[in-house]
KEFIMAR-925491 format. One record per atom (N, C-alpha, C): residue in three letters; atom name; x, y, z. Coordinates in nm, 2 decimals, padded with zeros to 4 digits, always signed. Last residue first. Layout:
! residues N
PT resn name      x      y      z
PT  ALA   CA      X      Y      Z
...
This chain:
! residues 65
PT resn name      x      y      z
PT  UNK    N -00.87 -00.14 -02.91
PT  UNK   CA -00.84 -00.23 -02.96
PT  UNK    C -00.92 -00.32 -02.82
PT  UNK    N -00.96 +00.05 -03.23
PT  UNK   CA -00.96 +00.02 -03.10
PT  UNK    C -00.96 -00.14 -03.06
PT  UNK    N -00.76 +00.24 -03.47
PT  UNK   CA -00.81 +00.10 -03.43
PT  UNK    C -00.83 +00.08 -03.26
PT  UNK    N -00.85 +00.57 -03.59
PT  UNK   CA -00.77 +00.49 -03.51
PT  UNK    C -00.84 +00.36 -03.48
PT  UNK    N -00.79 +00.62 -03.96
PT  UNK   CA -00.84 +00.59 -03.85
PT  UNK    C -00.81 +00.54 -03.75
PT  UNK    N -00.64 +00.84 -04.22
PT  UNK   CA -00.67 +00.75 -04.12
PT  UNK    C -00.77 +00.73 -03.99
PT  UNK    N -00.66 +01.10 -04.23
PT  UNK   CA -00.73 +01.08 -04.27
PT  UNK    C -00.75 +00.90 -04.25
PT  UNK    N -00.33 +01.11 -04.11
PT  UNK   CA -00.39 +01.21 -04.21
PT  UNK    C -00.53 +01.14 -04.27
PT  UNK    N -00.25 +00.92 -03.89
PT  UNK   CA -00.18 +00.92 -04.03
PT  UNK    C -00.33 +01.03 -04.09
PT  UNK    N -00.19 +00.99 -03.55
PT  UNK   CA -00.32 +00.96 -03.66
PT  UNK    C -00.25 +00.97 -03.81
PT  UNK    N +00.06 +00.96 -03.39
PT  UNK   CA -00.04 +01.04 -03.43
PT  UNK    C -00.11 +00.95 -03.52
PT  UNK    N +00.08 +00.66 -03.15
PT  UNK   CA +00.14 +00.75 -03.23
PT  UNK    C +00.04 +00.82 -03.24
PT  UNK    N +00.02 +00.49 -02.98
PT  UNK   CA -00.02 +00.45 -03.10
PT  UNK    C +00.07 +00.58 -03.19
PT  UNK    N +00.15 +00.31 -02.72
PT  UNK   CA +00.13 +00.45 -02.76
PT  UNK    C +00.08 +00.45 -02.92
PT  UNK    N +00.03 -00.01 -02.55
PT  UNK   CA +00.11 +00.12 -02.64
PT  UNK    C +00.06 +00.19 -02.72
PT  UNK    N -00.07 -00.06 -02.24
PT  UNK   CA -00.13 -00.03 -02.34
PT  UNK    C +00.02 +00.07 -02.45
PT  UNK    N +00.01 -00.14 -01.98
PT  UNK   CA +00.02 -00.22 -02.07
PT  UNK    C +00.00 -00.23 -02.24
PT  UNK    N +00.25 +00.12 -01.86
PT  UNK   CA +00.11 +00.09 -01.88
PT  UNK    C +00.09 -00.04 -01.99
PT  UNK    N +00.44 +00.06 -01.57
PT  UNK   CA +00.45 +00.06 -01.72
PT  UNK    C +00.32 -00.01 -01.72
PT  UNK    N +00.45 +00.25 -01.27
PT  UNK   CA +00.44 +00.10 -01.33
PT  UNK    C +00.39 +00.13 -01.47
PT  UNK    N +00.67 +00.37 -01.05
PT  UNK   CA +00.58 +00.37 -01.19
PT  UNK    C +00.57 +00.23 -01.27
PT  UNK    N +00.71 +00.32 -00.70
PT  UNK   CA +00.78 +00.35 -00.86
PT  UNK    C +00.68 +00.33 -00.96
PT  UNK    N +00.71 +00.63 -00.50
PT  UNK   CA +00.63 +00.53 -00.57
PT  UNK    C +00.68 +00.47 -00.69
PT  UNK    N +00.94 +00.79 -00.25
PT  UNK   CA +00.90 +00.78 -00.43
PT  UNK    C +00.81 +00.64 -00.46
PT  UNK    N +00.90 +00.88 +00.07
PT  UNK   CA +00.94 +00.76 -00.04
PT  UNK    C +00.88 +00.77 -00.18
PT  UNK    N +00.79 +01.14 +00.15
PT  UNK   CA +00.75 +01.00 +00.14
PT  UNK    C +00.81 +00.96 +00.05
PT  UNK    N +01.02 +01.40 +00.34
PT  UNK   CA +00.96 +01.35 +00.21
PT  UNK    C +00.93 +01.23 +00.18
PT  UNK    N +01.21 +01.43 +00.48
PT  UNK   CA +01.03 +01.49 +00.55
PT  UNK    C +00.96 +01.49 +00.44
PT  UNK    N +01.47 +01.30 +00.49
PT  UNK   CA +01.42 +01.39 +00.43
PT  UNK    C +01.27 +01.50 +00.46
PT  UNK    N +01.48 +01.25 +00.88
PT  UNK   CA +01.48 +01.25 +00.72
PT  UNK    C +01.47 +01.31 +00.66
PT  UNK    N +01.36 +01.49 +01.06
PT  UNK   CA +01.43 +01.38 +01.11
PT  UNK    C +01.39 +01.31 +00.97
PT  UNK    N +01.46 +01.78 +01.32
PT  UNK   CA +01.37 +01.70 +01.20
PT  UNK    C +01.46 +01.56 +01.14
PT  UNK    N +01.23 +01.82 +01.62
PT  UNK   CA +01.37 +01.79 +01.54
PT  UNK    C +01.32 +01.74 +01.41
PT  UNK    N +00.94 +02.02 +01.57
PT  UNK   CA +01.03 +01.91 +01.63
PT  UNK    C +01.15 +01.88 +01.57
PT  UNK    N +00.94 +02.33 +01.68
PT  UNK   CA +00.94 +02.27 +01.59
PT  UNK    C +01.03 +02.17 +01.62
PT  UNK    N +00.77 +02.50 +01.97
PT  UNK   CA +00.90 +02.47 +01.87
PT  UNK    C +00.86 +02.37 +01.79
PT  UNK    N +00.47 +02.74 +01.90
PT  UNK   CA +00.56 +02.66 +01.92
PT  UNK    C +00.67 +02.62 +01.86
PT  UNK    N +00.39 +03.08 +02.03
PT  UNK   CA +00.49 +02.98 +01.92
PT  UNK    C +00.49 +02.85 +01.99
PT  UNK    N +00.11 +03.26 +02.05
PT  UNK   CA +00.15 +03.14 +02.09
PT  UNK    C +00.24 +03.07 +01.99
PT  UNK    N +00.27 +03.60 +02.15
PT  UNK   CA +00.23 +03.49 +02.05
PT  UNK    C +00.21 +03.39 +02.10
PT  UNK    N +00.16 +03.81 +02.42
PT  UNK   CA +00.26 +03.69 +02.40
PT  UNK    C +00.22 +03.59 +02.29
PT  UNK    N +00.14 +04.16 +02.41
PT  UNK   CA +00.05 +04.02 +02.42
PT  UNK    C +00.15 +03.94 +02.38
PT  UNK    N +00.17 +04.40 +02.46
PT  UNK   CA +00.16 +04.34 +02.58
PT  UNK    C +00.14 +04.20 +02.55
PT  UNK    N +00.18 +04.57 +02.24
PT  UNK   CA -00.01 +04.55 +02.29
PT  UNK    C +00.05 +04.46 +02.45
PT  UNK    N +00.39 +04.58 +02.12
PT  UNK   CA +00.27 +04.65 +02.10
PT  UNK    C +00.20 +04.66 +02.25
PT  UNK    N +00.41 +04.28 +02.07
PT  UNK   CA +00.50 +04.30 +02.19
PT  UNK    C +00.47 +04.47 +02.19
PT  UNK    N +00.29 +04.26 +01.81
PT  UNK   CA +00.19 +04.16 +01.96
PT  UNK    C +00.28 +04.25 +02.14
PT  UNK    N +00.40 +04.40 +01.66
PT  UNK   CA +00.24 +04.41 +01.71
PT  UNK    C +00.20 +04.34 +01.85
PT  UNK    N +00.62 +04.27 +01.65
PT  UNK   CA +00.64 +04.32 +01.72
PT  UNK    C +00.50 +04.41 +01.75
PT  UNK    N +00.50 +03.98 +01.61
PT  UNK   CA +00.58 +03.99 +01.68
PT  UNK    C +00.58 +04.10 +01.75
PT  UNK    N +00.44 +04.05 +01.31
PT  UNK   CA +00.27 +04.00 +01.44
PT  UNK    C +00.38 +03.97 +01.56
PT  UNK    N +00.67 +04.09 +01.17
PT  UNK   CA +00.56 +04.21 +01.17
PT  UNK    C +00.47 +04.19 +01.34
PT  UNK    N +00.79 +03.86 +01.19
PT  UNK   CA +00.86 +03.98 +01.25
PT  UNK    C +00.76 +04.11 +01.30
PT  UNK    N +00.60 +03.75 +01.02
PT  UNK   CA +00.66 +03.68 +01.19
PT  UNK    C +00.66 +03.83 +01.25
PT  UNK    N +00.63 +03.83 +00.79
PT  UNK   CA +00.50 +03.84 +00.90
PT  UNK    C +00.49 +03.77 +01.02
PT  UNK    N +00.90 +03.78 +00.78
PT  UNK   CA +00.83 +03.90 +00.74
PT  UNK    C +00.70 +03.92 +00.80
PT  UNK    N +00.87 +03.52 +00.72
PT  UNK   CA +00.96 +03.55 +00.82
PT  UNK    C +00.95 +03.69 +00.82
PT  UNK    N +00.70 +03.50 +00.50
PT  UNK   CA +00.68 +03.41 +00.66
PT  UNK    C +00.79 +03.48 +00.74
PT  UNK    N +00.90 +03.55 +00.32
PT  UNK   CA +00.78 +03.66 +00.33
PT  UNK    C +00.73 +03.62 +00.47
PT  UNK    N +01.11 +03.42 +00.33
PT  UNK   CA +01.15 +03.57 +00.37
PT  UNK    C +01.00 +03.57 +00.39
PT  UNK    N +00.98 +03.16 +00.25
PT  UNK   CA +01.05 +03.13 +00.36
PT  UNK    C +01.05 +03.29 +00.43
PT  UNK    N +00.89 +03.20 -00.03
PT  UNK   CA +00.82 +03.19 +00.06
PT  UNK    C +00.88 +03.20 +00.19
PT  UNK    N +01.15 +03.25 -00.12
PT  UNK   CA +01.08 +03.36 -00.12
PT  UNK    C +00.95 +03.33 -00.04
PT  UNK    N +01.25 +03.03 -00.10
PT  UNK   CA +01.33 +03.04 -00.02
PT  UNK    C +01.26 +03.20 +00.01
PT  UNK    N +01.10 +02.86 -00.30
PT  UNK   CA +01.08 +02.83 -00.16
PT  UNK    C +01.14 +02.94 -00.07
């Protein structure tokens, strides 16, 4: 993330001083305060009712069930 974060801030810098170039004013906006993590609550996992059969014994078959 933090190599995403340089390269963005690298093409900031770049269309910044392009734009101050030419006379022209980016449109930035601010960014709102931030406020929690800015991550949705974890889902908890619900245990499947089905168990894991394992591998296949060599020439066995699997039982459906």
């Amino acid at each position: 993330m933090l190599v995403d974060a340089r390269v963005l801030a690298g093409v900031l810098r770049g269309s910044l001083a392009a734009a101050g170039d030419l006379g022209l004013v980016l449109p930035l906006v601010a960014c709102p305060p931030k406020q929690g993590s800015g991550y949705p609550p974890r889902v908890p996992k619900t245990s499947c009712a089905f168990r894991n059969p394992g591998t296949r014994p060599p020439g066995g078959r699997w039982c459906g069930g």
